[in-house]
ChimeraX commands (.cxc) that place a marker at each C-alpha (Angstrom):
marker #1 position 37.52,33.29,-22.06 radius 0.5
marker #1 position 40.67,34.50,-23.99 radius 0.5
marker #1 position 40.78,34.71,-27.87 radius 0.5
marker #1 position 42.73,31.38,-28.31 radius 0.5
marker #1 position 40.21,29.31,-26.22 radius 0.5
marker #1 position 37.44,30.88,-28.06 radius 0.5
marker #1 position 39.33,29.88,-31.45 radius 0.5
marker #1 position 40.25,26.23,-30.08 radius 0.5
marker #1 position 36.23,25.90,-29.34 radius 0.5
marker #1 position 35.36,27.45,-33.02 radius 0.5
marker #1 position 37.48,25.21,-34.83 radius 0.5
marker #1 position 36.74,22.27,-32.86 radius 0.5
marker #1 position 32.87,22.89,-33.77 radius 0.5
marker #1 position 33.27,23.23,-37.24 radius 0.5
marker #1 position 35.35,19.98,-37.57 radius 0.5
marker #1 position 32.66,17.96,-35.30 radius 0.5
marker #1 position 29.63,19.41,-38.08 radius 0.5
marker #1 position 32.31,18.53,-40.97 radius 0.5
marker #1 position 32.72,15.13,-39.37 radius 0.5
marker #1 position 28.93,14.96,-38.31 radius 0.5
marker #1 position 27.91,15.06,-42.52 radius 0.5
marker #1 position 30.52,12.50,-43.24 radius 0.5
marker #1 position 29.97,9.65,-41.25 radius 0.5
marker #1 position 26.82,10.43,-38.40 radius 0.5
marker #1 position 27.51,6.87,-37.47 radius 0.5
marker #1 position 31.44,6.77,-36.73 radius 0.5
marker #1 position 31.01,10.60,-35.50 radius 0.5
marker #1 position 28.67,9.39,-32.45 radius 0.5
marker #1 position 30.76,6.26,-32.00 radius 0.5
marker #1 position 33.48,8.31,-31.39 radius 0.5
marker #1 position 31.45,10.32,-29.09 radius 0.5
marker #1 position 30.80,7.03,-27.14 radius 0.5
marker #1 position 34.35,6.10,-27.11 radius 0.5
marker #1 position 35.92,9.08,-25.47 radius 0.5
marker #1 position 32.97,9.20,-22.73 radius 0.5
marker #1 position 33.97,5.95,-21.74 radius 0.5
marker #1 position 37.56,6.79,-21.93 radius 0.5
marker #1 position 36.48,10.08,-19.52 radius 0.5
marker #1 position 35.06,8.09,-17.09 radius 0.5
marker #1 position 38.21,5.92,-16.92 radius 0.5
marker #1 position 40.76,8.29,-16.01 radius 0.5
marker #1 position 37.93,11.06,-13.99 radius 0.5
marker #1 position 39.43,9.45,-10.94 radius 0.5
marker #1 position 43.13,10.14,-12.00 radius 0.5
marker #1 position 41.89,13.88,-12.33 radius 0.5
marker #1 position 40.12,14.40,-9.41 radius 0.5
marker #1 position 43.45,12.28,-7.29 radius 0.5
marker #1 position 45.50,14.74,-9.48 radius 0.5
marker #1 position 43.12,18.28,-7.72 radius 0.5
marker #1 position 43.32,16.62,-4.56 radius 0.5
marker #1 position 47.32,15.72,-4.70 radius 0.5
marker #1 position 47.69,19.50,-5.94 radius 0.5
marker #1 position 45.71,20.58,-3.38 radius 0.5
marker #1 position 47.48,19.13,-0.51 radius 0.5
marker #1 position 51.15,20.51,-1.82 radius 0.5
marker #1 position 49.43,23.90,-1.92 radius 0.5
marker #1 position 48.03,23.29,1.71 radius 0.5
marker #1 position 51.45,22.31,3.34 radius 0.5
marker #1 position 53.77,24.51,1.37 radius 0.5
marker #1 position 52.01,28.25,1.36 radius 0.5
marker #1 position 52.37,30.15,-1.56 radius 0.5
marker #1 position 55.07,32.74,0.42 radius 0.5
marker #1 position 57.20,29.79,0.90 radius 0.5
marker #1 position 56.99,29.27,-3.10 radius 0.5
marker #1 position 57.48,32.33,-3.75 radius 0.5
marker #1 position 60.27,32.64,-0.83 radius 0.5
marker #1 position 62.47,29.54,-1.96 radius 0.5
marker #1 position 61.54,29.69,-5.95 radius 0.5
marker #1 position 60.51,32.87,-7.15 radius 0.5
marker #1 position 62.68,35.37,-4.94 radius 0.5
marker #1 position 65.72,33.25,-4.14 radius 0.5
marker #1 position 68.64,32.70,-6.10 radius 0.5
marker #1 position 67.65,31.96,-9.78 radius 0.5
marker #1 position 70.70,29.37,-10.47 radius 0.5
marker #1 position 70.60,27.51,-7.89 radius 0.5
marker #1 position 66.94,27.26,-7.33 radius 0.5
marker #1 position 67.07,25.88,-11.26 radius 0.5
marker #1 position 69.58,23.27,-10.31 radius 0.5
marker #1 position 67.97,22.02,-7.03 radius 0.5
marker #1 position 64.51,22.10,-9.36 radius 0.5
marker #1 position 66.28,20.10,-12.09 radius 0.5
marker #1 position 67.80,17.52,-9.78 radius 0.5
marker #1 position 64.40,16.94,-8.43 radius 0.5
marker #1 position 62.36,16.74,-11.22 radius 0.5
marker #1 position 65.68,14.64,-12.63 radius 0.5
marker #1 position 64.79,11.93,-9.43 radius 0.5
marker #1 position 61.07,12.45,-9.37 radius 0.5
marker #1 position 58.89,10.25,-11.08 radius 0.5
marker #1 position 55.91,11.75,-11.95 radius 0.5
marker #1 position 53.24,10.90,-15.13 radius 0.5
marker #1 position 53.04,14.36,-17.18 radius 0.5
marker #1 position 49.68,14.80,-16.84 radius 0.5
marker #1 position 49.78,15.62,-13.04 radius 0.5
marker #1 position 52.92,17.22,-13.73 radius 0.5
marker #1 position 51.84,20.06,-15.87 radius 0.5
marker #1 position 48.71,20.88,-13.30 radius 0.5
marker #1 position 50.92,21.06,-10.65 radius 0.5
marker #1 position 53.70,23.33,-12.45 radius 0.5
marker #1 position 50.78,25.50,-13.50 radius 0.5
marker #1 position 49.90,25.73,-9.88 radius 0.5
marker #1 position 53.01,26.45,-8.41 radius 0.5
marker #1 position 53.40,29.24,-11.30 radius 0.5
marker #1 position 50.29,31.04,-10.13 radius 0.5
marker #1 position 51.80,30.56,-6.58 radius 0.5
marker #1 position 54.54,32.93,-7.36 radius 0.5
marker #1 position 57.12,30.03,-8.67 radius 0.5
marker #1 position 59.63,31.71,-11.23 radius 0.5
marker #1 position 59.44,30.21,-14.38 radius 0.5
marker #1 position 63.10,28.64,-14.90 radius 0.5
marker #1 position 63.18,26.75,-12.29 radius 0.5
marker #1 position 59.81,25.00,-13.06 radius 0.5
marker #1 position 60.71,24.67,-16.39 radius 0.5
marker #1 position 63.97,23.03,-15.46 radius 0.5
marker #1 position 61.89,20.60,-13.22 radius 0.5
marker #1 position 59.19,19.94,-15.27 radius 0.5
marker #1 position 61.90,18.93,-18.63 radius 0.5
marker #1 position 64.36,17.53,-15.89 radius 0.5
marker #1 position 60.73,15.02,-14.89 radius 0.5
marker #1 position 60.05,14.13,-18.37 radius 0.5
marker #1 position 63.34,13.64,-19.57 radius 0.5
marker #1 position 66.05,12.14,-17.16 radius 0.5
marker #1 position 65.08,9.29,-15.38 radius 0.5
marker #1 position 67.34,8.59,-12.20 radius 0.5
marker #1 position 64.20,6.38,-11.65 radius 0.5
marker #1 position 64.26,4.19,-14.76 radius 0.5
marker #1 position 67.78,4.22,-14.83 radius 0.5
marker #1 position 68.36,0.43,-14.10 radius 0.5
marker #1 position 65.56,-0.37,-16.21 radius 0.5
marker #1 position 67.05,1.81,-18.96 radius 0.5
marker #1 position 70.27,-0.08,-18.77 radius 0.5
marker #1 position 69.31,-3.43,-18.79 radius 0.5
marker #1 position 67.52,-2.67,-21.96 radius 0.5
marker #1 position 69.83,0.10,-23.92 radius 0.5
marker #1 position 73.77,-0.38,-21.93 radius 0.5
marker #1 position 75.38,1.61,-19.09 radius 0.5
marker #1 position 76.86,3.35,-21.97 radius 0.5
marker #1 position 73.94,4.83,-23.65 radius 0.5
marker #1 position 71.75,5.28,-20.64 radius 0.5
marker #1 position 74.34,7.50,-19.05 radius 0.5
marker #1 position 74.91,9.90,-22.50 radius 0.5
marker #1 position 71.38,10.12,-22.94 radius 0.5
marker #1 position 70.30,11.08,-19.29 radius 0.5
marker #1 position 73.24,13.36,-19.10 radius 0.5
marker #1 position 72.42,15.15,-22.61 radius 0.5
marker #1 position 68.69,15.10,-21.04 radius 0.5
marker #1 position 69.89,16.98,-17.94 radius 0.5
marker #1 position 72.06,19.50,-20.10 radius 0.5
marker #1 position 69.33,20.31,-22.64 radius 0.5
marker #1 position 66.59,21.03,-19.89 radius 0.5
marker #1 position 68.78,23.07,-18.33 radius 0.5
marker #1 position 69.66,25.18,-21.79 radius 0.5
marker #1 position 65.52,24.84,-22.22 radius 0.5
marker #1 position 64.55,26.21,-19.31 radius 0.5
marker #1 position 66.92,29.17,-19.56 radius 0.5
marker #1 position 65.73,29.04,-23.07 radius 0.5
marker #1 position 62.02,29.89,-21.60 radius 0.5
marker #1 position 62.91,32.09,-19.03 radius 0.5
marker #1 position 64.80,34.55,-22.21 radius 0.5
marker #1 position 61.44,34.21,-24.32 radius 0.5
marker #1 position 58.80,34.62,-21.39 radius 0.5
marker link #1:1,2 radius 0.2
marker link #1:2,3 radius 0.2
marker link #1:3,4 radius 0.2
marker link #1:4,5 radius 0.2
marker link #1:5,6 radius 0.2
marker link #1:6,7 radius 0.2
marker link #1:7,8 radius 0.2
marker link #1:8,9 radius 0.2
marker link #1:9,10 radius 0.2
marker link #1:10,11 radius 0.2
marker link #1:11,12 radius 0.2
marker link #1:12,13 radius 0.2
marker link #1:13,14 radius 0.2
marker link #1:14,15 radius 0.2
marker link #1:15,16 radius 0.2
marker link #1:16,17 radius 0.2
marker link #1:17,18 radius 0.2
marker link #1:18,19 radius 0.2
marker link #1:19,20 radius 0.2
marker link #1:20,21 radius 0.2
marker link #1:21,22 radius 0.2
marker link #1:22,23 radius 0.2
marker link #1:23,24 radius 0.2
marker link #1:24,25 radius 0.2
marker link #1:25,26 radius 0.2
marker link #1:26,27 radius 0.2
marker link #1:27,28 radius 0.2
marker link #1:28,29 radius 0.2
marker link #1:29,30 radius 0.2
marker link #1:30,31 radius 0.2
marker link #1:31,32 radius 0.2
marker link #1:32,33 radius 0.2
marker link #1:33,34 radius 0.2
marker link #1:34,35 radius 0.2
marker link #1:35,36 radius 0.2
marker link #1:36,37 radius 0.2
marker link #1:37,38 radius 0.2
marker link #1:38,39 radius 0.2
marker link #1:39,40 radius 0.2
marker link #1:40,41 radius 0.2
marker link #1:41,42 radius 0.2
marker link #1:42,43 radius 0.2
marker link #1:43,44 radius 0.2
marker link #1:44,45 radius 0.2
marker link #1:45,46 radius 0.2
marker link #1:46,47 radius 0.2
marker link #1:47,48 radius 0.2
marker link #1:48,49 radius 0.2
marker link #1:49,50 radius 0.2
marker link #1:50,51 radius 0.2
marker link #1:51,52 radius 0.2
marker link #1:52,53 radius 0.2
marker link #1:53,54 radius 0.2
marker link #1:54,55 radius 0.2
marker link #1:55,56 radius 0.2
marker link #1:56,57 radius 0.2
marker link #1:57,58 radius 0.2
marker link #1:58,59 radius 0.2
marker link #1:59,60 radius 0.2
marker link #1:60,61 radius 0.2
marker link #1:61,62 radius 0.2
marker link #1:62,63 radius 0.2
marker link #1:63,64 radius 0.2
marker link #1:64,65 radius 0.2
marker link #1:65,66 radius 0.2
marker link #1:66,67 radius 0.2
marker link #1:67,68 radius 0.2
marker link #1:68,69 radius 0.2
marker link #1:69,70 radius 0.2
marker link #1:70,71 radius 0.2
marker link #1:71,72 radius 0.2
marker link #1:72,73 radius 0.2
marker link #1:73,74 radius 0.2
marker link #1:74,75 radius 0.2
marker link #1:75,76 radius 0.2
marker link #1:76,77 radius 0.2
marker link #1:77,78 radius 0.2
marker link #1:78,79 radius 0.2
marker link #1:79,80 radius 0.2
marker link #1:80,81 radius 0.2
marker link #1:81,82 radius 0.2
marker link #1:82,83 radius 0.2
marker link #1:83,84 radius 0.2
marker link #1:84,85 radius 0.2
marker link #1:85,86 radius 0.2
marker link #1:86,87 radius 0.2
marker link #1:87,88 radius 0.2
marker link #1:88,89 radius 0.2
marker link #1:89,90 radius 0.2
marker link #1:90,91 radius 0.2
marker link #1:91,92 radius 0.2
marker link #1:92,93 radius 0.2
marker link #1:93,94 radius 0.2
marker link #1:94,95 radius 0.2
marker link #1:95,96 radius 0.2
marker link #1:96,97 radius 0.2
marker link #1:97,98 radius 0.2
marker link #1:98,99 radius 0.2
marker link #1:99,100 radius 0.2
marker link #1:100,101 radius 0.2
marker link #1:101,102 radius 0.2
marker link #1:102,103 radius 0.2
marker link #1:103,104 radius 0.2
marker link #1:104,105 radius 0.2
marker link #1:105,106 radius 0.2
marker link #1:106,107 radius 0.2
marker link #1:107,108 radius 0.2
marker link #1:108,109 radius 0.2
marker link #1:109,110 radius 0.2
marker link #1:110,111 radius 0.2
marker link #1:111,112 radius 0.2
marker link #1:112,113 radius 0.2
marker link #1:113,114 radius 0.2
marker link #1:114,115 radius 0.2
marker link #1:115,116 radius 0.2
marker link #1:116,117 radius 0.2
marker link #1:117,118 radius 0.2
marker link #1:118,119 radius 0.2
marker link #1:119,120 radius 0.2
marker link #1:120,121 radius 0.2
marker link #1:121,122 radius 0.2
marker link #1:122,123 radius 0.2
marker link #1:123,124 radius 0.2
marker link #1:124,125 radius 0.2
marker link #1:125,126 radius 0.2
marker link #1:126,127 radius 0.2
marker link #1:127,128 radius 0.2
marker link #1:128,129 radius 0.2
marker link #1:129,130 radius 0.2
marker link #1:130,131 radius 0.2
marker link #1:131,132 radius 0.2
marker link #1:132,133 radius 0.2
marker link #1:133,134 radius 0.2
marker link #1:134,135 radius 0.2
marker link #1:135,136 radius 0.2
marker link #1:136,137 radius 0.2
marker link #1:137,138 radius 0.2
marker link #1:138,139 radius 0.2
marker link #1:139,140 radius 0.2
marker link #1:140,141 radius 0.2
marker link #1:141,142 radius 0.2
marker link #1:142,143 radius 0.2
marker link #1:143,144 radius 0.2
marker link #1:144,145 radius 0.2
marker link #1:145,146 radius 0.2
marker link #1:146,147 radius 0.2
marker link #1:147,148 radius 0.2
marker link #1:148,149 radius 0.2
marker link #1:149,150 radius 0.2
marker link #1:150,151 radius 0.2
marker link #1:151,152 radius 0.2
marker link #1:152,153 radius 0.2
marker link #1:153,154 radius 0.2
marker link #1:154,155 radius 0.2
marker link #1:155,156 radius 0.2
marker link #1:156,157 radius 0.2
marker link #1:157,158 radius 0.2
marker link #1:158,159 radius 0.2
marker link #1:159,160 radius 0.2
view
């Protein structure tokens, strides 16, 4: 266990006694509230390890590290922006799978670009988007979207 985890886990104990003298009652309530959320989304989890799983079964990690992590930077960060730019995908299988494909040998721009690209521009929710907002404004803001993930993934790749 790293330093940081270690910290998150002290800190988090010391609030829980802190809370625990306060209010017992509303502490254990709270308790029983977020096992019941747990058990609600344990099935998204587990589809989330198996959906993971079965990318990392049909595309090797070579073929990661072959098309992302030793091929052309740019355009691996464009193709990886477009698709995470027409992929709709909820965030929290999103980050697992970016983390996965990292450890696979993935070079870190390009994810970035996708994962920003995913929760940013929606190519998906773009009728939806302007029904509710205008053509007008749907197309600046995806388009701003698209440039800043690009700017933020190069961004990432400079500071890691």
């Amino acid at each position: 266990m790293d330093i940081f985890t270690l910290v998150f886990w002290v800190i988090t104990l010391i609030w829980f006694v802190v809370s625990l003298k306060k209010d017992k009652k509303k502490t254990l309530h709270a308790i029983k509230m977020s096992g019941g959320m747990m058990k609600g989304i344990a099935g998204d989890i587990i589809a989330i390890l198996l959906l993971i799983g079965l990318i990392l079964t049909f595309i090797p990690p070579e073929t990661i590290k072959q098309y992302v992590g030793q091929s052309n930077e740019l355009i691996s960060t464009v193709v990886f922006a477009f698709v995470g730019s027409i992929t709709l995908i909820p965030a929290f299988v999103a980050f697992p799978l970016v983390g996965s494909l990292v450890d696979a040998g993935a070079s870190i721009i390009p994810i970035v670009a996708f994962l920003t690209t995913l929760t940013m521009v929606g190519v998906v929710t773009f009728p939806l988007e302007k029904r509710e907002f205008g053509m007008k404004f749907t197309v600046i803001r995806n388009s701003l979207s698209f440039v800043f993930a690009i700017l933020i993934a190069l961004t990432m790749g400079v500071i890691l």
